[in-house]
C-alpha positions as CSV (number, residue, x, y, z in Angstrom):
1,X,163.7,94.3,25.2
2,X,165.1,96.1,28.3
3,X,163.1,98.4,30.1
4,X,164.5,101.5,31.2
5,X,164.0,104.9,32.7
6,X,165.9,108.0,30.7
7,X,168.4,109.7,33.2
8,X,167.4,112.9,32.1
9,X,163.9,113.2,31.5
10,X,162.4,110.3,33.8
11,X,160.6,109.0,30.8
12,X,160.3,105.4,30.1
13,X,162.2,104.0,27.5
14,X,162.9,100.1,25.9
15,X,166.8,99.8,25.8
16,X,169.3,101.6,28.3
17,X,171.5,103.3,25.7
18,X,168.7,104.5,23.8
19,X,167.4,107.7,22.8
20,X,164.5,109.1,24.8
21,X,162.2,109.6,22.5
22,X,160.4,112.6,24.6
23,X,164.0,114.2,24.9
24,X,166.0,112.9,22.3
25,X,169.3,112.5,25.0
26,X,171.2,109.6,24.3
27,X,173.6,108.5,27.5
28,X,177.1,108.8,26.0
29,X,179.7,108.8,28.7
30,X,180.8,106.3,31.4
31,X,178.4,107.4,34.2
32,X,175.9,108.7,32.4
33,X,175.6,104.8,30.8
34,X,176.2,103.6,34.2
35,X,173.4,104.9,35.3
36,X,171.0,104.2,32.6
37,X,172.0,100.6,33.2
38,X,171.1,101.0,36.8
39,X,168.0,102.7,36.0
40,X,166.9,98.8,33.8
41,X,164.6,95.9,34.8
42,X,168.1,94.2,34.9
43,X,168.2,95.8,38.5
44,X,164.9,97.1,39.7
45,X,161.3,95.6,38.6
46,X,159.1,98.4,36.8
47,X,157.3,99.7,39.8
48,X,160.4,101.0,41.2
49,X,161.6,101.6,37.8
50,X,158.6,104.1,37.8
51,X,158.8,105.5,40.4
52,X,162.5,106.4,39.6
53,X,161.1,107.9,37.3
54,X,158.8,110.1,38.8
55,X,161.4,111.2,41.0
56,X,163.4,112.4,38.3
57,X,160.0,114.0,36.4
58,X,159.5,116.2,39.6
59,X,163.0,117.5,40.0
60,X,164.0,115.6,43.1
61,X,166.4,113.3,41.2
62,X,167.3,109.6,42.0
63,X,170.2,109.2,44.9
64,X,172.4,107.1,43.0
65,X,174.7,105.0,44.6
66,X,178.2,105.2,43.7
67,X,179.4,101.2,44.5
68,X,176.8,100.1,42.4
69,X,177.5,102.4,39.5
70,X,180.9,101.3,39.6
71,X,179.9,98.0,39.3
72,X,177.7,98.5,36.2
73,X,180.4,100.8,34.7
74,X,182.7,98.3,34.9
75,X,181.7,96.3,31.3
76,X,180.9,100.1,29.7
77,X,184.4,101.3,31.0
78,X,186.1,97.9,29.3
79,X,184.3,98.3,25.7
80,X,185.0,102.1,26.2
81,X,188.8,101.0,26.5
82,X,188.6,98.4,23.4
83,X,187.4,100.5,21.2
84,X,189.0,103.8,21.8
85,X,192.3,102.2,21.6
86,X,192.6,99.1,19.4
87,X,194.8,100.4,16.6
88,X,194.8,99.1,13.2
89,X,197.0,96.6,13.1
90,X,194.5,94.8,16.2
91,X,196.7,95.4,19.0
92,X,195.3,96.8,22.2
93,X,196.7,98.1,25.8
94,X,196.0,95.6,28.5
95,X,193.6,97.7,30.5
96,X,195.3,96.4,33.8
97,X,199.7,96.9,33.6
98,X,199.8,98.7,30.1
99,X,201.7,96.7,27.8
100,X,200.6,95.5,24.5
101,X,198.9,92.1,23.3
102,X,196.7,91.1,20.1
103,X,193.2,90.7,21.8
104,X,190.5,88.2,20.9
105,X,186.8,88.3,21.3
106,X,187.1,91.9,22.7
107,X,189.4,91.4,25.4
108,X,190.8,94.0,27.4
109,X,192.9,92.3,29.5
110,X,196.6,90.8,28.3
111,X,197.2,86.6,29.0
112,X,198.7,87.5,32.4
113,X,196.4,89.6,33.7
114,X,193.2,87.9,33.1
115,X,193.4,84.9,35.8
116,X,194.3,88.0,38.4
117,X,191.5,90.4,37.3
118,X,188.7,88.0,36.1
119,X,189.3,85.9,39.6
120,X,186.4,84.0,40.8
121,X,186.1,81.7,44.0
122,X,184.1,78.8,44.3
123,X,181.4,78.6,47.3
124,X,180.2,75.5,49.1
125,X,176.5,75.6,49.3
126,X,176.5,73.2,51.9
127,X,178.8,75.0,54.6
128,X,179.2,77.9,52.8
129,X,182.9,77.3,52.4
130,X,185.0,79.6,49.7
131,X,188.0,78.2,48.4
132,X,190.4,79.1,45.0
133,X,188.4,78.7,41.8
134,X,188.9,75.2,40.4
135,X,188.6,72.9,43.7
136,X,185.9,70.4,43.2
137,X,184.6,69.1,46.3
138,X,184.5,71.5,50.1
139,X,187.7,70.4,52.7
140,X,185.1,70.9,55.2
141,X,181.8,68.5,54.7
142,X,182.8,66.9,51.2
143,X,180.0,68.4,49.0
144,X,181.0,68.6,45.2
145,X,181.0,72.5,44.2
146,X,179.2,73.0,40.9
147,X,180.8,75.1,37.8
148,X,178.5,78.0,38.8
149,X,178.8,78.2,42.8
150,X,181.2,80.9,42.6
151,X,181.4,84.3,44.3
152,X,182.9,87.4,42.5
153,X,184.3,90.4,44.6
154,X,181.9,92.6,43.2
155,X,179.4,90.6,45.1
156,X,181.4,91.3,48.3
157,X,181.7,94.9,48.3
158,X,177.8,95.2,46.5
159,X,176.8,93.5,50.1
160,X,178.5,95.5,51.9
161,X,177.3,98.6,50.5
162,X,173.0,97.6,50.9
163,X,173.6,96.3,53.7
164,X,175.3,99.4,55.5
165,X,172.4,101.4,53.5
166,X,169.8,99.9,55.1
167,X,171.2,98.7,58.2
168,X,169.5,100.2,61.4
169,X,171.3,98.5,63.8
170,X,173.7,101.8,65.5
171,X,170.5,103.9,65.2
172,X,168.0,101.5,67.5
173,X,171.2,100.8,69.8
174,X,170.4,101.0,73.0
175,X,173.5,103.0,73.9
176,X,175.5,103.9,70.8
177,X,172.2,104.9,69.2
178,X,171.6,108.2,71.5
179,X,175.7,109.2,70.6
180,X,174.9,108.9,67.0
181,X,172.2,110.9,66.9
182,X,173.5,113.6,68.8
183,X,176.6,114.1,66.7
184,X,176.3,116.5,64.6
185,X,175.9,116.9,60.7
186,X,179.8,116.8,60.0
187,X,180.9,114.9,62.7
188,X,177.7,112.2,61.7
189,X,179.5,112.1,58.3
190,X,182.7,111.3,59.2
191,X,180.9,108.7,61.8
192,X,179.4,107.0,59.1
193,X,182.1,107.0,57.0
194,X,183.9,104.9,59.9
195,X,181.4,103.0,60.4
196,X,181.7,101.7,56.8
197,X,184.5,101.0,57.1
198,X,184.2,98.7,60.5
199,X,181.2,97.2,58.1
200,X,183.9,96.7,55.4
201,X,186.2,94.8,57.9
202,X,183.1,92.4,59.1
203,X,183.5,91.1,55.2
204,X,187.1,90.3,56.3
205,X,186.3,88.7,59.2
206,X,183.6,86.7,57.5
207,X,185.7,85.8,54.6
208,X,188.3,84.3,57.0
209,X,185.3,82.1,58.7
210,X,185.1,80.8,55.5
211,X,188.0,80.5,53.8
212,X,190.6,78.4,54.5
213,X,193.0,80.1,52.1
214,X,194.7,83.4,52.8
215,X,194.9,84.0,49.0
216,X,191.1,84.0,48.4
217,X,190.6,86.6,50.7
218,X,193.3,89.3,50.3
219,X,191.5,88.7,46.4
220,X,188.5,89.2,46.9
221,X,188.7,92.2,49.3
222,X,191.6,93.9,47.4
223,X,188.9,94.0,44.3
224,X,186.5,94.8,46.7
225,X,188.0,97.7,47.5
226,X,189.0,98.6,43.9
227,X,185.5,98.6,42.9
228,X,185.2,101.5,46.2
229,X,187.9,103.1,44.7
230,X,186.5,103.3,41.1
231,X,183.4,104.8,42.9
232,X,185.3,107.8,44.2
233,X,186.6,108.5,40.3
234,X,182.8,108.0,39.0
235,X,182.3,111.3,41.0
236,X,185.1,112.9,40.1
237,X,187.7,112.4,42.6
238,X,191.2,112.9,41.7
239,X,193.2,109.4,41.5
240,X,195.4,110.2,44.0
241,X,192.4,110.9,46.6
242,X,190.8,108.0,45.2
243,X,193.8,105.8,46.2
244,X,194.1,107.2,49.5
245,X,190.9,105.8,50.5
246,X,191.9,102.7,49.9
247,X,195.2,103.0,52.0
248,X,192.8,104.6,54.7
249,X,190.8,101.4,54.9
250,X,193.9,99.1,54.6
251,X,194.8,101.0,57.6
252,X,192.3,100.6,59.4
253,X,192.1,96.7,59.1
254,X,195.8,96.9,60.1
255,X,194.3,98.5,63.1
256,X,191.7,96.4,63.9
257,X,193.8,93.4,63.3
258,X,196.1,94.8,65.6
259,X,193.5,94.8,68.4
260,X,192.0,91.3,67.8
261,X,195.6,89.8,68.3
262,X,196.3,92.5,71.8
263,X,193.3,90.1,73.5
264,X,195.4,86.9,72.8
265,X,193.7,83.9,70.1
266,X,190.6,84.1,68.4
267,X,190.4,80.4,68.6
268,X,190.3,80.1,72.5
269,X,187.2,82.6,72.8
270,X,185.3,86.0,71.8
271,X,187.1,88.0,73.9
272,X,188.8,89.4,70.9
273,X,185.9,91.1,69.7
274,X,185.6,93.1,72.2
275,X,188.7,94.7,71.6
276,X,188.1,95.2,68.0
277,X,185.0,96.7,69.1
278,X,186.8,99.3,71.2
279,X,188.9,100.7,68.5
280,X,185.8,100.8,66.7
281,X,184.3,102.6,68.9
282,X,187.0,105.4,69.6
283,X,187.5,105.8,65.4
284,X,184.0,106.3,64.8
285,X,182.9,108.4,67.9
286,X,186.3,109.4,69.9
287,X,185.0,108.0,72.6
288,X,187.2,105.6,74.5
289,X,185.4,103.8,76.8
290,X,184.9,100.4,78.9
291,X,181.4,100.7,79.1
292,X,179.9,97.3,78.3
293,X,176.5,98.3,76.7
294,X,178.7,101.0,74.5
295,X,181.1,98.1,73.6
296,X,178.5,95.4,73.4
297,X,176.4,97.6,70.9
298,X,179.3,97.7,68.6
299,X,179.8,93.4,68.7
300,X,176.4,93.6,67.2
301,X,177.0,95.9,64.5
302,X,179.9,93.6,63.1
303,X,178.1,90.3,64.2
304,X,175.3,91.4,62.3
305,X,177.3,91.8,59.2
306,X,179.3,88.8,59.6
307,X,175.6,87.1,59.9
308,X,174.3,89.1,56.8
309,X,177.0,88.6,54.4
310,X,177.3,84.7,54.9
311,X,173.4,84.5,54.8
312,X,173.7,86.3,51.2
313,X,176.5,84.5,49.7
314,X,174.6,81.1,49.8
315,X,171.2,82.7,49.0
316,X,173.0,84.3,45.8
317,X,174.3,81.0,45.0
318,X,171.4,79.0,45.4
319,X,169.8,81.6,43.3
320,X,172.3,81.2,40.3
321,X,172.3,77.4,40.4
322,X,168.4,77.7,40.6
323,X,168.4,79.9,37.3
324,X,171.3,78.0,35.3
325,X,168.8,74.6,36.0
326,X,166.0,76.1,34.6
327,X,167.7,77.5,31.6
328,X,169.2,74.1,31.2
329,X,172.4,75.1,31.8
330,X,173.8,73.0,35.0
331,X,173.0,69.5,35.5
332,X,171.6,68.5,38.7
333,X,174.2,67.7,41.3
């Protein structure tokens, strides 16, 4: 039986979309279900479930996190869709391009869109490799890549997001820090909302590292950045605002690329990342600059996301094989 906190009241409840039974409120909508799923032991244990709880007891609320409640509302959303629209004679809307198919097992997505939307890639544990979902051993050192070693894009932009969240690196900079924290509140906003982005971009440069195909990454960041998109709607964005934030960050990894390739090939040495930390540099702060420690500061804000996000994708792996073997599910390799 999950555990789980009600939304409303902060009282502890077995089952998400239950009702409370201090308040009686049962979660009915998309968010509002989103957010009771976030509020489980299928995300946080029960002392932090608890304390979740308090929070919301005492007024202060909970400061959801709109990535991660567009990740949990992405199943809610899709039984939402199959049931609201499967007419009688069992035919259903492809939740993806629109047109009509006859759905089995509750699907919401039509023959041709379910390779494209349900895409997975499968992840070398060795070297940490990603390749197109089906390859069987890594180009790289040889391993054979298990049935489960896959990474979603979900996983992608959900690392992104904690890792910006908790990151401290701008803050304790040596020279960037002091600009930061003299900006002030609006101009720290829009900062951080650069700085995001340049986060965003380190999961393209690391995805490149690793992939050998171009395909695999313009996948797994275009859903990547759907799953940012469907966060602006979860808060009530319009859907053309929604959409312009994705063309803003497409923009500015136009940008950046545009940089990288100014200080000649990547291949030859890292001189490129200087450059690419430049323009970062002048979007987030509007500084342009050649100071070194400014510069330098802001190669080890994307290093350490290009270090964080390659550490994680094996450790999630490793994790997943480690559970599929002890439920019996994957033979050793």
């Amino acid at each position: 039986m999950t555990l789980a906190i009600c939304i409303f009241c902060g009282v502890e409840k077995f089952g998400a979309f239950t009702p409370c039974d201090k308040c009686g409120t049962v979660p009915t909508t998309i968010l509002d279900r989103a957010k009771s799923l976030m509020l489980s032991d299928h995300n946080f244990p029960p002392a932090d479930l608890r304390e979740f709880g308090r929070a919301i007891e005492s007024g202060t609320g909970v400061p959801y996190d709109f990535v991660t409640l567009a990740i949990c509302a992405e199943p809610i959303a899709e039984e939402y869709h199959y049931w609201n629209n499967i007419t009688d004679a069992g035919l259903l809307k492809c939740m993806h391009c629109g047109e009509w198919f006859t759905p089995e097992d509750e699907q919401v997505f039509c023959s041709s869109c379910r390779p494209e939307v349900e895409r997975e890639f499968g992840v070398c544990l060795s070297c940490a490799m990603i390749y197109e979902e089906g390859t069987r051993f890594c180009q790289k050192c040889g391993a054979a890549l298990g049935p489960r070693d896959v990474v979603r894009a979900k996983d992608i932009a959900f690392s992104v997001r904690q890792f910006y969240q908790k990151q401290s690196v701008i803050s304790k900079a040596t020279f960037l820090g002091p600009i930061h924290c003299e900006l002030s509140p609006e101009k720290r906003t829009t900062a951080e909302a650069e700085l995001e982005k340049v986060a965003f971009y380190s999961a393209v440069l690391t995805l490149r590292k690793l992939s050998p195909f171009n395909t695999a990454v313009f996948g797994i960041i275009g859903k990547a950045l759907e799953i940012y998109r469907q966060s602006l709607l979860l808060q009530g964005a319009p859907p053309i605002v929604a959409g312009k934030l994705v063309e803003r960050y497409l923009k500015r990894f136009t940008e950046y690329d545009g940089a990288s390739a100014r200080a000649g090939s990547p291949d030859s040495s890292e001189h490129w990342m200087l450059f690419i930390a430049g323009a970062a540099v002048r979007n987030c702060y509007g500084v342009e600059t050649t100071h070194l420690g400014i510069i330098t500061d802001m190669v080890l804000f994307v290093g350490y996301f290009v270090k964080m996000l390659t550490e994680t994708t094996v450790s999630l792996l490793r994790k997943r094989r480690a559970t599929a073997k002890s439920a019996g599910d994957l033979p050793s390799l």
